[in-house]
Every structure is written in C-alpha cells, then in structure tokens.
N, C-alpha and C positions, 0 to 999 in steps of 0.2 A: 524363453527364459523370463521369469519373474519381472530382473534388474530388466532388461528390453522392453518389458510392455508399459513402463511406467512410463521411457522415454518416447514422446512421440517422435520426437526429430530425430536419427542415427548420427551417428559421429560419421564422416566421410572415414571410406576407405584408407588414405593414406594418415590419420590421424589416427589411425585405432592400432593399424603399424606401428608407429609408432609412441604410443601412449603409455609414456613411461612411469611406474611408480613416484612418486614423490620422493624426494630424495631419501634414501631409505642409509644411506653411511651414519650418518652419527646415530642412528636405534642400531642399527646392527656392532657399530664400534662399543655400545654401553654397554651393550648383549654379550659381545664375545671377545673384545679387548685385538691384541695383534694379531688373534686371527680373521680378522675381514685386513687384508690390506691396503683397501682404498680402493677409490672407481678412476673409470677415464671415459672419455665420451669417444663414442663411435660412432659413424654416419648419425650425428641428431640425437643417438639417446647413451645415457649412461650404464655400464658396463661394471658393476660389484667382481671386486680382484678376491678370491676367496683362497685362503690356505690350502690345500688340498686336503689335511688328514679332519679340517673341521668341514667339509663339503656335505655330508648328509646331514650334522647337524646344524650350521645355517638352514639350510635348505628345508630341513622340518620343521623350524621355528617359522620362517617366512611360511609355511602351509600351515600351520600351524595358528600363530598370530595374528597375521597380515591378510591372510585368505587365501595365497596365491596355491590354488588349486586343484590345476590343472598344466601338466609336464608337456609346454608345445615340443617340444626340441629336445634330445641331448645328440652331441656332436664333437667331434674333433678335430683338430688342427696340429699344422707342423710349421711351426714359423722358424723352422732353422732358417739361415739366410734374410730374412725379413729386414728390411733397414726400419734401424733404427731399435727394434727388439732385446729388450735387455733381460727377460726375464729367462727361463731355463724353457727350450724349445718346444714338447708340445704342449696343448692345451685340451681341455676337456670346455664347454660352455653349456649351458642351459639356458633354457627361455622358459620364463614361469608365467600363466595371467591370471588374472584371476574373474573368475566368472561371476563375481556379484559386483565387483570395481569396474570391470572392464580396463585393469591396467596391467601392464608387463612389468618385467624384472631380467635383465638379462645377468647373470653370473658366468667367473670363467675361475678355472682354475690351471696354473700351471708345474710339470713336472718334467723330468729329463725323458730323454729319448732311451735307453736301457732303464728299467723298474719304477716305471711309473706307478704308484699306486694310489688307490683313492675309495673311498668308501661308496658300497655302493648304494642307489637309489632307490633298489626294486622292493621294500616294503612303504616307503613312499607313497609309490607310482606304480602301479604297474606295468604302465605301457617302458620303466627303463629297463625292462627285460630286455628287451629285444634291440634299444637304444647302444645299452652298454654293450650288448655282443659285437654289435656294429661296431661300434667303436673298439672295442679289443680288437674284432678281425683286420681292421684297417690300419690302426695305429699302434694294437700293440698295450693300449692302456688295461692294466688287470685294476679290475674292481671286487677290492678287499669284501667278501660275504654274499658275492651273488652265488644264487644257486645254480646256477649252470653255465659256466662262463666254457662256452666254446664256441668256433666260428661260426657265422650265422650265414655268409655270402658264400665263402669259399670253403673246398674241400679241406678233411684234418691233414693232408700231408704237405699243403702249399707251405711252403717256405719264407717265412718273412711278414710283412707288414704293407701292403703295395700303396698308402696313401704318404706317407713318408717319404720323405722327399731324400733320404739314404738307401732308397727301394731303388734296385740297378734299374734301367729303362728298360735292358735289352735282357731282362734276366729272363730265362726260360724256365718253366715251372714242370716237375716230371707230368709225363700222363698216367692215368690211372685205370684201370679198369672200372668201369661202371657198376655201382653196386646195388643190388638187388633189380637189377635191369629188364623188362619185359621187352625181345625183338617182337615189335609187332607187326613187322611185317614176315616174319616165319611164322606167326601166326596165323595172319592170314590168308599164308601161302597153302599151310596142312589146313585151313578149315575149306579153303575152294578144294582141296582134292580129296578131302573127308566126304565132299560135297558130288564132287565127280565132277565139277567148273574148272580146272584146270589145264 
C-alpha cells in the first residue's frame, strides 16, 4: 500500500483494531439531520446508531467523503433479552476502514424481529452480496434491492431463522433429498466391474 510505505514504524496490532475514525457524529448529524441517531462506545471504540431506511446512504457518503473504502464486516445480531437494551431487537453492523487512513468506522443499525428492512449495500460493495445473504439466512433481515436475496448457508426449505434467539433449541428441520447428488461410491463400484476388479 502506498499510505504503508511512507510509514516506517507500523502501528501495533491492537491499535489498528482499534483505530477509530475521528469522531465523525456531528459531520454526519450536519449531513443527515435525525437520521444518524448518535454513537455509544463499545469495548474502546465508538459505534454510529444509523436509522435503518438512511443505511446505504450514510454509508456512501462515508465511502464516498471520508474514504472509508473497504466493507470489513456486515453482520447481525439479536439482542432480544440483552440487559439493558432499549432499542428494537435485532441489529444489522458494519465495519468500514479505510485503506489510505488506516482508520475504522463501526455502524449499526436497528429493527424488529418480524420485517426488518434495510437498504441494501451490494452496489457499494461487493463483497455485501454474500454479507447480506448471511445475514438474511440467519436473522431474517431482507435487504430492500439486493439482487438475489436467498439463503446462502442453509437449504430453501429450512424453516425459520436459526441465529435468533426465538429459533426453538430443539426444533427439528425436515430432511430433504439431496439435489443434483453424484453417489460416488456407485460410481465407483460399476467402474471396478466395468473394469472386471470387482
């Protein structure tokens, strides 16, 4: 990287962990008024509370502006039960850095447990293709304009949302037939006796 070869000395490991942008609430609050709802700090670094329906537009301004260029993270959460949590139960987060600062940006956004919606990231980013999937296959969050929002881990006939903490423990998921499945071991049971090894 360009910004690295200047610096002789690297920033220690747990420093760059944490190397949070510069307080970035009040440009963002000029920017977009009551949609940033304010930060909170989290282990050491601060945390942008983002509206949900302004979530792709913060988030392109910041790549946009600011630099932050590069999508480490999107992920989600289910703080039903959480002491102390007042906001509506699950959450969407991102971790943004940006590769000519060397600094971070974590954002979160929150919505209910039934119709969560949220705009999505993937002409951003690319890499939230496959981000957001995960995140709908687990929790359930549909993201308003991605192009192919469908399970990413688990098969289309699983039932439910298994990171969600309203997901039964003991719930059994039907079995399915395996689809477009090569036995390969009938395979290469007719190729030994195609063979005469049998």
């Amino acid at each position: 990287f360009e910004a690295a070869g200047k610096d002789p000395k690297p920033a220690a490991r747990g420093d760059l962990m944490l190397n949070s942008a510069p307080d970035l609430l009040e440009d963002l609050k000029a920017q977009f008024g009551a949609k940033v709802l304010g930060s909170q700090s989290q282990t050491g670094r601060s945390v942008l509370m983002i509206e949900p329906s302004a979530w792709a537009e913060v988030i392109g301004w910041l790549k946009a502006e600011r630099g932050f260029d590069f999508l480490m993270e999107l992920a989600g959460a289910d703080y039903s039960g959480y002491p102390g949590h007042q906001s509506p139960p699950l959450c969407v987060t991102a971790h943004l850095f940006s590769v000519k600062s060397h600094q971070r940006v974590w954002l979160k956004a929150f919505g209910p447990l039934d119709g969560f919606k949220i705009p999505t990231l993937d002409k951003l980013f690319a890499c939230a293709n496959w981000y957001e999937r995960e995140c709908f296959d687990m929790y359930g969050v549909h993201f308003e304009g991605h192009p192919y929002l469908k399970r990413l881990l688990l098969y289309d006939e699983f039932v439910g949302h298994p990171l969600r903490k309203d997901y039964p423990i003991m719930k059994m998921q039907p079995l399915i037939p395996m689809r477009n499945a090569v036995d390969y071991e009938s395979v290469a049971v007719a190729k030994r006796q195609a063979e005469g090894k049998a």
